[in-house]
Structures are given as C-alpha cells and as structure tokens.
C-alpha positions in Angstrom: 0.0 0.0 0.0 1.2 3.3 -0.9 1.8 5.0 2.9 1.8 8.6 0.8 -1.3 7.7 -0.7 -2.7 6.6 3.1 -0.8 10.2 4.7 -3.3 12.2 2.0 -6.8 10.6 2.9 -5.8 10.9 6.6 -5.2 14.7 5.2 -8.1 15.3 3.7 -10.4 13.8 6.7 -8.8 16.1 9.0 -9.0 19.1 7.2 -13.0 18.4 6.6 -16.0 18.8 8.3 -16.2 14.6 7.6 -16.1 12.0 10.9 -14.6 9.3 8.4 -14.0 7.9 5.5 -14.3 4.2 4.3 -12.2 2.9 1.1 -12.2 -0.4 -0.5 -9.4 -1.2 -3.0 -10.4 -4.7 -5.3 -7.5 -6.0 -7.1 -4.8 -6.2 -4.8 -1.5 -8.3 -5.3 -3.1 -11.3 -2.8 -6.5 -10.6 -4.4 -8.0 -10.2 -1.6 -9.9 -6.9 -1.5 -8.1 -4.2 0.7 -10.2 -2.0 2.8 -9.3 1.3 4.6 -11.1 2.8 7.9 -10.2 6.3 8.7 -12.2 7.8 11.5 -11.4 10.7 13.9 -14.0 11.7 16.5 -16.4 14.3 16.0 -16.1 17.1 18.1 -18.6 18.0 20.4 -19.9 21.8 20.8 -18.9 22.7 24.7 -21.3 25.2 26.2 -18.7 28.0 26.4 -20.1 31.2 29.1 -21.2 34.3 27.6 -18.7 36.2 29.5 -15.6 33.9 27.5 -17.1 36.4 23.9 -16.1 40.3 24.0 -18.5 42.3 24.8 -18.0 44.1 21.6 -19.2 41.1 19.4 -22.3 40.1 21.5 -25.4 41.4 19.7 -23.4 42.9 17.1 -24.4 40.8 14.0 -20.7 39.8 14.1 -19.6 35.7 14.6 -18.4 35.7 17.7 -14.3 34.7 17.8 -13.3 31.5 19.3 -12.7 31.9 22.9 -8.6 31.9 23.7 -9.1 29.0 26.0 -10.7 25.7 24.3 -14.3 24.7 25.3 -13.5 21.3 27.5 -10.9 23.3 29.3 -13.6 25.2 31.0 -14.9 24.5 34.2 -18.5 22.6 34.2 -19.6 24.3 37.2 -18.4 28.3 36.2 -21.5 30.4 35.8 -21.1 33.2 33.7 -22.5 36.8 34.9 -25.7 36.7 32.2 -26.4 33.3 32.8 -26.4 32.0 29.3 -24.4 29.1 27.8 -22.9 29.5 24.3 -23.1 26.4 21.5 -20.3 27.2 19.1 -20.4 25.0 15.4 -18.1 22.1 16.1 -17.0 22.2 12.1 -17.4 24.3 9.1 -20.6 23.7 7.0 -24.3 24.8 6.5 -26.7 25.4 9.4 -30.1 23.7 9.3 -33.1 24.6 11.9 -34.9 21.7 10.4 -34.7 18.2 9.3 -36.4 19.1 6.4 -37.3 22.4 3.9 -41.1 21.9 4.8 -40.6 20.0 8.5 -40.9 22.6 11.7 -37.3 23.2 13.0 -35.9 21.2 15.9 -35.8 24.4 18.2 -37.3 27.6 18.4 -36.4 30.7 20.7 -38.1 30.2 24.1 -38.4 26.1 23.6 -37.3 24.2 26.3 -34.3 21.6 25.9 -32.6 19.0 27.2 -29.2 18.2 26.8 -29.1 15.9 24.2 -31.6 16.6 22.5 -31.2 17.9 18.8 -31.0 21.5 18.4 -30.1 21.6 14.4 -28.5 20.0 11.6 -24.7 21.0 9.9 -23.7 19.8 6.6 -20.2 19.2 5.5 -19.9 17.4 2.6 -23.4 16.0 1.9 -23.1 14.7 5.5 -26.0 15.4 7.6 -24.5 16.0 11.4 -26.9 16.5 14.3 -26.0 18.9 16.6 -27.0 18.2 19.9 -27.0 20.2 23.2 -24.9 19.7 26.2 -27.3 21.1 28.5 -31.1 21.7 29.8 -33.0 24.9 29.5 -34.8 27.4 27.5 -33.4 28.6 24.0 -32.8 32.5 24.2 -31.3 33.1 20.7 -30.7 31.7 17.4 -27.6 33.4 16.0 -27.3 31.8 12.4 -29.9 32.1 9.9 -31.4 28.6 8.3 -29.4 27.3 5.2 -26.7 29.8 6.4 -23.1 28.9 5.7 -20.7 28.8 9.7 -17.2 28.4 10.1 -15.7 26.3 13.1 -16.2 27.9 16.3 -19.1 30.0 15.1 -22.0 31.3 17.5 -25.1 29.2 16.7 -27.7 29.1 20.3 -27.3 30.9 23.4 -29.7 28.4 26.2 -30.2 29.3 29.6 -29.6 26.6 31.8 -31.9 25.1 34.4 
C-alpha cells in the first residue's frame, strides 16, 4: 500500500467537516480486496459562558471569535454573569433549523431543551450531522440564519440553563 497515498486521505479527513471515511481497493496483489477505515472523532460543541465572547461582538451581527481558552478546558460548574451558555459550530458547513425544507425546526427561541436533544442540523460534505445540546434549558437566541453557511467555532444558540 502506498503510505503517501494513506498520509493524504488521513489529510483530507482532517481538514473536513467529515467524521470518516471508508475505502475499498479490489485487485490487490493477494486478491483479496483491501479495505481502509479512517475515522477521527467528532467534536462536540462545549457550552462555552457568555462572559468567555467580548463584549464588543455580543449582539453585534458579528460571529463571535473562538474563545482563547478551548471549550472542555472550562470548568463545568463556572456560571457566567448573564447566565447564558454559548453552542459554538463544532465544524465548518451549512446550518439547518430543520430536518427538512417543509418540517418545523428542531428548536425555536423560548423552547425548552434537554441536553441531548437535537438542536439543528450542519452539513459538511453531503453529511447530515446533528447537533445536539450539552445542556437543559430554554433557547434564548438563534444566532445563524437557516441554510446559512458557519465556520468552526461559530456562534449558533445561546440556552439558559436550568
């Protein structure tokens, strides 16, 4: 197997929005087919606090940056001063409120949520990903528009938590 070949699809999986990719090769010298499994996990949105975004950007329009310090590395139990818990995109792709064009979207502003339950959809590469949230309580905004294009670390709910 060509090892430079294998170094580019582990490449490419990386530096997607994609959780894996799956490759079968027929034809090989013992002709037996050979099959690759590449697979990285998927990163999980972290609530991040409202406090971690400038105030500059909040309300602005603006996507908020990616906080200096990474999500996990934040302590569960810190409460921010407003109260609210960010869900930043795990990955680039397109934002989806619903499942479908003509289906009602997973979440409105005001719902009530549970943690792990779906909040939207983001497609990278004709991959449907759900996106589901990491804590309980009441959606206070949507920050991306439906069908709306977000970059990695982007702003998409802010949920107050129970």
């Amino acid at each position: 197997m060509d090892l430079d070949w294998l170094k580019g699809l582990i490449e490419l999986v990386e530096d997607s929005g994609v959780d894996g990719l799956d490759v079968e090769l027929v034809g090989s010298e013992t002709g037996d087919p050979t099959r690759v499994r590449i697979r990285k996990s998927p990163r999980v949105a972290a609530a991040v606090p409202a406090a971690a975004v400038p105030a500059a950007a909040v309300g602005s329009g603006e996507v908020a940056p990616t906080p200096a310090a990474a999500p996990d590395s934040l302590p569960a139990e810190a409460a921010p001063a407003s109260g609210l818990f960010e869900v930043l995109s795990p990955m680039v792709g397109t934002f989806y409120r619903a499942p479908a064009a003509d289906a009602d979207p997973f979440v409105s502003v005001g719902d009530r949520v549970e943690a792990g339950q779906t909040l939207c959809i983001l497609e990278a590469m004709k991959l449907m990903n759900e996106l589901q949230s990491d804590v309980a309580g009441v959606v206070r905004e949507i920050a991306v528009e439906n069908a709306e294009p977000v970059e990695y670390g982007a702003l998409l709910f802010r949920i107050e938590p129970d």
